[in-house]
N, C-alpha and C positions, 0 to 999 in steps of 0.2 A: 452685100448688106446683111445678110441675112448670117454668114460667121463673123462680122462685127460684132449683131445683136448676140449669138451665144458666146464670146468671148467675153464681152460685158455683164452679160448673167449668170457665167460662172466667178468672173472675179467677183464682181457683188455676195455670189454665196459666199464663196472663202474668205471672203472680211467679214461677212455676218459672224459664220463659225469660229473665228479666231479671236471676236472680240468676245464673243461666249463663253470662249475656254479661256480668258485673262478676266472673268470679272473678280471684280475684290467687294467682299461684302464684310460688314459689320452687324450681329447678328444678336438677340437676346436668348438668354436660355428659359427653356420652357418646361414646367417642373410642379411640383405638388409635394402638397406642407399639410401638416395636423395642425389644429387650433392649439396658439402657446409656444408654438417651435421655431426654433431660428434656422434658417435655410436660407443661401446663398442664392443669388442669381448672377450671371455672367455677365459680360459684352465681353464678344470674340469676335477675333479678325480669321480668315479663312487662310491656306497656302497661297491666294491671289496673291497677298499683303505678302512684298519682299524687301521692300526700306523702309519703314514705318521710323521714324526720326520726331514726329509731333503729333499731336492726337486732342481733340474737342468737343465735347457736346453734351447736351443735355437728357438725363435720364427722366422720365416723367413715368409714375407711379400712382398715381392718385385715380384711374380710371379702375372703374368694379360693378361688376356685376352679380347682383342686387347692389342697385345706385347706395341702399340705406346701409351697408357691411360695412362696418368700422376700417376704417385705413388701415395700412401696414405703417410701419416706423422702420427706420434704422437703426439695427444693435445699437447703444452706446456702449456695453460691455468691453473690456478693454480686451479681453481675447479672443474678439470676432471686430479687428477694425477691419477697415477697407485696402485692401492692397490691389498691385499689377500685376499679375505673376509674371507675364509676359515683358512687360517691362522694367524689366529687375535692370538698374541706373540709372532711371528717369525721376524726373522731378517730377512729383503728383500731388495735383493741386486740387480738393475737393470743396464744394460749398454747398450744404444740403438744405431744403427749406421741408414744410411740411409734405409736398406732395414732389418733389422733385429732387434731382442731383447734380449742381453741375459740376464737371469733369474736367482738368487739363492736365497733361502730360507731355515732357518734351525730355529728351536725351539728345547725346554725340553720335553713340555707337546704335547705325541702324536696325531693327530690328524686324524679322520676316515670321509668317502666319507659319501653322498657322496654333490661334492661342489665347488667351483670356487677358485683356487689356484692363481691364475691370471685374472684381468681385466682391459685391456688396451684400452684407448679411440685412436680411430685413427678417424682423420678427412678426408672424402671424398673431394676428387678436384672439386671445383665449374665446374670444366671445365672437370669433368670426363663424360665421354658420357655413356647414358643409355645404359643398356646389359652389361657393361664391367664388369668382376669377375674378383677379386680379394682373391688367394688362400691362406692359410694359414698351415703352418707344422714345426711340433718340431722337432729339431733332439739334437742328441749329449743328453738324456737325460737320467740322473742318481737320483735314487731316494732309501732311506735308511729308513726303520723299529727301532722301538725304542730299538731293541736290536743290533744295526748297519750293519743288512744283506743289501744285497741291494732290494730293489723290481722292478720284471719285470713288466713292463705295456707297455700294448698294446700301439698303436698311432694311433690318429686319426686326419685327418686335418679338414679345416672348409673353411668357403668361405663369401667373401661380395661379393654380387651381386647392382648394381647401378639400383636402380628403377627412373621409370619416378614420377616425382611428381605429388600428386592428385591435379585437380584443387579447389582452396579455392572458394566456391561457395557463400555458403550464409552466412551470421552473424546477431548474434539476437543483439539486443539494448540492455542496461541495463535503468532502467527506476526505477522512485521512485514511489508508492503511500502511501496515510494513510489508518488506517483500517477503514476498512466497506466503500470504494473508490473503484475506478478503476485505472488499470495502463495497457500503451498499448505498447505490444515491437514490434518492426519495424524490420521485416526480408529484407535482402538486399543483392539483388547481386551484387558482386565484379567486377574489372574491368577484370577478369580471365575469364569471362563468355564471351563464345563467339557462336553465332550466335545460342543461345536456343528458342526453341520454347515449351518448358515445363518443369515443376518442377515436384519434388514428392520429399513429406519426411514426418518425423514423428517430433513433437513439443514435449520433454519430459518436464511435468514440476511437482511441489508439488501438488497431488490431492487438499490440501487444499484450495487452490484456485481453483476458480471455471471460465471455459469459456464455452461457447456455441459455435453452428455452428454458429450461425448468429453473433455472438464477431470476428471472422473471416474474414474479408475484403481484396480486390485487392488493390494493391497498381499500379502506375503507369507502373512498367515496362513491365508486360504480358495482356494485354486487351482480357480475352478469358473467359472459361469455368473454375470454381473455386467448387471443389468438396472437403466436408469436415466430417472426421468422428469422432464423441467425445463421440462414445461408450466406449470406456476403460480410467477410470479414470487414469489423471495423462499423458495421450496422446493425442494431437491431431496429427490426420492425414492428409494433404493435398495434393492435385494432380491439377497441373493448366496446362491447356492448350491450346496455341492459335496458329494462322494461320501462322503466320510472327516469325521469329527466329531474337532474336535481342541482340546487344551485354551488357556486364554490363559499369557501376556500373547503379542501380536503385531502386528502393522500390518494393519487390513482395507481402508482403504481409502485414498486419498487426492484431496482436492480442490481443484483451481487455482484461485483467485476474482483477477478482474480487476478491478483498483483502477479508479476515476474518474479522470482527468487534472486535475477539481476537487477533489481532495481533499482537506480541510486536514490538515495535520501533525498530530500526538496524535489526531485522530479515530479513536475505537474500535466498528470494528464485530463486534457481536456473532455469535458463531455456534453455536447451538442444537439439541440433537438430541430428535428427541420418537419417539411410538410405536414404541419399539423394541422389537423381538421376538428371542429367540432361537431359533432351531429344534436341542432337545438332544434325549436319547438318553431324557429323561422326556415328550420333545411341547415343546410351544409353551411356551414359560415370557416375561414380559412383564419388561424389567425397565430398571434405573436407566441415566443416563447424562450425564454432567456435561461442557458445552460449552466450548465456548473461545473467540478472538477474532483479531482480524485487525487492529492497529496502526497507522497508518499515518506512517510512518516516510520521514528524504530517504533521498533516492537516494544509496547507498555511494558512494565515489570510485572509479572503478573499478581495476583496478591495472596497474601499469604493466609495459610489454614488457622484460622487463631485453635493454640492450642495441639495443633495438627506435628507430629515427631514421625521423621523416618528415621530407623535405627540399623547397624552394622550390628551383628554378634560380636562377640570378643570368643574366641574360641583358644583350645591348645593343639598341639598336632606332634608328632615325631617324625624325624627325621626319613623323608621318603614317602611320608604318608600324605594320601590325598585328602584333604579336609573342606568339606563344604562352608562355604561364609553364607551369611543369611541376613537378607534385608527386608526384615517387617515395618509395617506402621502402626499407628496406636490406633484408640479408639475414637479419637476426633477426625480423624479421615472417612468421611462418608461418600455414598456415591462414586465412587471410584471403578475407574473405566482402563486406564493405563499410566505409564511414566518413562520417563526419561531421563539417567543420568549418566553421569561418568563416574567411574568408582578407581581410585587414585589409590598404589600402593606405592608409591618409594621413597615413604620414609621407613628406615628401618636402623635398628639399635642393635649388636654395634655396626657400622655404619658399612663394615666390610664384609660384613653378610650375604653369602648368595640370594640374589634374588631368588622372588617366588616366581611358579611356571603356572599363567593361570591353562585351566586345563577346558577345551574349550564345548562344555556339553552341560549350557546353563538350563537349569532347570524351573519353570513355573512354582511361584507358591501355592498357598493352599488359597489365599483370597481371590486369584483369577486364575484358575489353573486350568483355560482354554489359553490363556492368553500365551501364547508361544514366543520366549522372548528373544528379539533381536540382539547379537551381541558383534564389537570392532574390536579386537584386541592387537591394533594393528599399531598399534604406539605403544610404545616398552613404555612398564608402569602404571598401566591405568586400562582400564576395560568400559567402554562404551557400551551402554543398553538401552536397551528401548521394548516395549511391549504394549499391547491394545488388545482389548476383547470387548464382542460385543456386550457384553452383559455386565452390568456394575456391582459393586462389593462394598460393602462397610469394616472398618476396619475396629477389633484389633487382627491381625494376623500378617503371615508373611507374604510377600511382594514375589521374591525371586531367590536362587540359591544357588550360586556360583563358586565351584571347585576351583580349587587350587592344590597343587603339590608343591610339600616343603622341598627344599634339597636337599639331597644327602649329606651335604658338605655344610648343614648348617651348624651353626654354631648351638650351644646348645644352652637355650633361654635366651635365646636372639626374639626379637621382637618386631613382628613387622604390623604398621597400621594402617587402616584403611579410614579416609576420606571421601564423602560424596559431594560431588563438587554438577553443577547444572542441572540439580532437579527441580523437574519439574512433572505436575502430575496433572490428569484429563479427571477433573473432577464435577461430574455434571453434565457435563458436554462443555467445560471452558476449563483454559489452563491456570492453577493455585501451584503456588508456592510453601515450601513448607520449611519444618524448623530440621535441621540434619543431625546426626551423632555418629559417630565414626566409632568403629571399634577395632578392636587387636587380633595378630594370630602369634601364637608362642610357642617356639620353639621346648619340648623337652625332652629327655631321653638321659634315663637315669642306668647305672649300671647295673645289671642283675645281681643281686645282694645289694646295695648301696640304699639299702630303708630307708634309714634316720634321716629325719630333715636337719638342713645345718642349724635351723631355727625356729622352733616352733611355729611361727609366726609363717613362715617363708618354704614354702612345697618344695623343697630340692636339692639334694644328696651331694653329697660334698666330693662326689666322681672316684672314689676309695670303698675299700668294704673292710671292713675292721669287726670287732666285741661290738662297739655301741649298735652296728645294724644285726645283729642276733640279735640285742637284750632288746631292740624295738620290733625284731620280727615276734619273738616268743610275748611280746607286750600285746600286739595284733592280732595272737592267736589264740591266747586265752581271755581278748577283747578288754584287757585294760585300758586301750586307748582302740581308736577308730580310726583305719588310716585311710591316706584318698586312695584314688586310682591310682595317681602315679606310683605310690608306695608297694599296694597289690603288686602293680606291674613287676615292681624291680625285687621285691619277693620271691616270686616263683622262680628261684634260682637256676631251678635243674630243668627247667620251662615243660614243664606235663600237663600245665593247665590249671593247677591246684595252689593253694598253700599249704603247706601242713610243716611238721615240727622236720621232715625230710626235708625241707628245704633250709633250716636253722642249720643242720647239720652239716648241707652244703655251704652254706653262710660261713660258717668255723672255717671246715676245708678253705676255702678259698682266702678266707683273711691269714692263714699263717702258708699260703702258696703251695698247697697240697694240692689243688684241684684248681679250675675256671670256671668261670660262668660260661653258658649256652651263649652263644652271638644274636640269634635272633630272637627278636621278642615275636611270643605268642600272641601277643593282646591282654588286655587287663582280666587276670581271674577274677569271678565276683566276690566279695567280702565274704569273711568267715561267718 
């Protein structure tokens, strides 16, 4: 008798527990809204619910607490209707009245929990008062299995609750820069801010960009203590504190983010603010804050110096000789700090010309002549420079002075010019553009005796030595006429350094093929 009775009271538990672990419930969601906002509420069926084929009943909404709190409505908006998610096939039949919903839905292909059989947006009364719950429950509810039994299911109700809204505190800027730049977002409190006297929150952004604590600045609205943490990549942390609680809108902070040098164009990086806290005149209040972004955009043109001229020299040289080029600016270049260009030789006249050899030991001008300049002459034709010093210059004077040797095998009054192509200069502390002039190097090398120019007009010896360059050395030397350098040069026939009437005489010799001229030139005697 007695293992009868526990045989009977262990089976009784095992059906207890078994009908426990199959219940099937249908259930409301339970949730919290701001006054004015549309927010969802569910009916779910749980993983009990494994053939769900038909489904009924009535939603009631009209219960709240304070009895006097305006009702909830149903969106009518047409992109918050009511759908199934769960029964995506079914036919769904709604009929809503002022305080209620009723429901039907029925399909072929059964469907199992577990899942949202309903979702109805109800919009909260702008004028609903915080605290106020609003209850939710099904009744009248009938629901059928794919072999048309009906199925029991439990019921559960749900609830909106009416939350205070958080205060919108702070908002990040959106801001463009280009890569390998800077770009600075502007944190700011709202006019929702009211009598603070400190911040706290965290900056989420792309590690790939890069900030510092010191990239970190006060902005106008809190004048206090500014403490910042940029140990964990991808965060910064800040915490500001001051004496005086004051209300928004205003500037609290501001942060530099240093672009990639990889960076593609249109890439939008996000920038996030989380945990923030306000310290008000009620204590700690936690509240809302809506981020911004960081664009990444080309680089502006920069603009240009009105008035402002970088210039080449035009210089002369001879064959073999190294000759300094010179890049000054005028006197509308003020404030100037450094520059950067490319300085382009190959164009040259006639066109078979040895190139020029730049020779690589550039030198500072006189307006920054700390500024030690960087040079790439690593592409045939053109020399890359760069230079920066700390201390600024007003112009007019020279920039930089960069040697070059002619060839030997130049031709002679070959002409090579130079072009500055990518400048740009640090004037101020920001990058100007400026107006450019390019100038010549020329080739010459005149024969010793060969004076006479072929044309008054035009500096250079017809490559012969004859009568006409005596009757214009002895012109030079009793200062009937004033000759250039070149002329001097090819003068001093018997090369000692001098002109004098010994050198006419060598002039003769040589033009009827008694003598030669000296090979090498001395360098220009000075005028008579």
């Amino acid at each position: 008798m007695q293992l009868k009775t526990a045989i009977l009271a262990a089976l009784s538990i095992f059906a207890l527990s078994s009908g426990a672990g199959h219940a099937q419930t249908l259930s409301l969601s339970t949730t919290e809204a701001y006054p004015g906002d549309t927010t969802r509420v569910k009916v779910s069926v749980d993983a009990a619910v494994t053939s769900l084929t038909g489904i009924q009943y009535v939603l009631d909404f009209g219960a709240k607490l304070p009895a006097t709190a305006p009702n909830l409505t149903i969106s009518t908006d047409e992109e918050e209707e009511i759908y199934a998610p769960l029964l995506a096939g079914f036919s769904l039949v709604t009929n809503p009245s002022a305080t209620s919903l009723a429901t039907a839905a029925a399909g072929v292909n059964p469907k199992k929990g577990p899942g949202a059989v309903l979702s109805v947006p109800f919009v909260v009364p702008a004028n609903a008062p915080v605290g106020t719950k609003y209850t939710f429950r099904l009744r009248n509810v009938v629901a059928t299995d794919s072999t048309g039994k009906s199925i029991t299911l439990a019921v559960r109700e749900g609830s909106l609750t009416v939350a205070n809204r958080p205060v919108l505190g702070l908002t990040a800027s959106s801001v463009s820069g280009y890569p390998g730049g800077e770009a600075a977002v502007t944190l700011s409190a709202t006019d929702q801010v009211r009598n603070t006297a400190g911040v706290q929150f965290d900056l989420n952004y792309d590690p790939s960009l890069v900030v510092t604590a010191d990239d970190v600045t006060l902005g106008g609205f809190l004048s206090g203590t500014l403490a910042v943490n940029v140990v964990t990549p991808g965060v910064v942390r800040v915490a500001i504190a001051a004496a005086v609680g004051k209300n928004g809108p205003g500037t609290v902070a501001k942060v530099t983010f240093h672009l990639p040098s990889t960076a593609p164009l249109g890439k939008e990086y996000p920038v996030g603010i989380s945990n923030l806290v306000l310290a008000t005149g009620q204590g700690s209040v936690q509240a809302n804050a809506t981020g911004g972004k960081v664009t990444v955009a080309a680089k502006p043109a920069p603009v240009p110096i009105e008035g402002g001229l970088v210039s080449v020299n035009s210089v002369k040289a001879r064959k073999g000789e190294v000759s300094a080029v010179v890049i000054s600016v005028n006197e509308k270049i003020t404030g100037l700090s450094g520059a950067s260009f490319r300085l382009v030789y190959t164009m040259k006249t006639p066109s078979t010309t040895q190139d020029l050899e730049f020779v690589n030991a550039a030198k500072a001008g006189t307006l920054l002549p700390g500024a030690g300049p960087q040079v790439n002459a690593t592409v045939a034709g053109e020399v890359r420079v760069a230079l920066a010093s700390a201390a600024t210059a007003n112009g007019p004077g020279t920039l930089v002075e960069l040697p070059f040797k002619v060839p030997e095998t130049a031709e002679n009054g070959a002409v090579y010019s130079f072009e500055l192509k990518d400048l740009l200069l640090s004037v101020n502390g920001q990058d100007h553009a400026s107006a450019a002039e390019g100038g010549t190097l020329t080739v010459f090398h005149r024969l010793k005796g060969d004076v006479a120019n072929v044309e008054p007009t035009a500096d250079a010896g017809d490559d012969r030595v004859d009568t006409r360059d005596a009757i214009a050395l002895l012109q030079m030397i009793i200062k009937i006429v004033q000759g250039t350098e070149e002329q001097y040069a090819a003068a001093d026939a018997n090369c000692d350094g001098e002109v004098t009437v010994t050198d006419v005489v060598k002039v003769l010799k040589i033009a009827v093929g008694l003598e030669t001229a000296c090979e090498e030139p001395t360098g220009s005697p000075a005028p008579l």
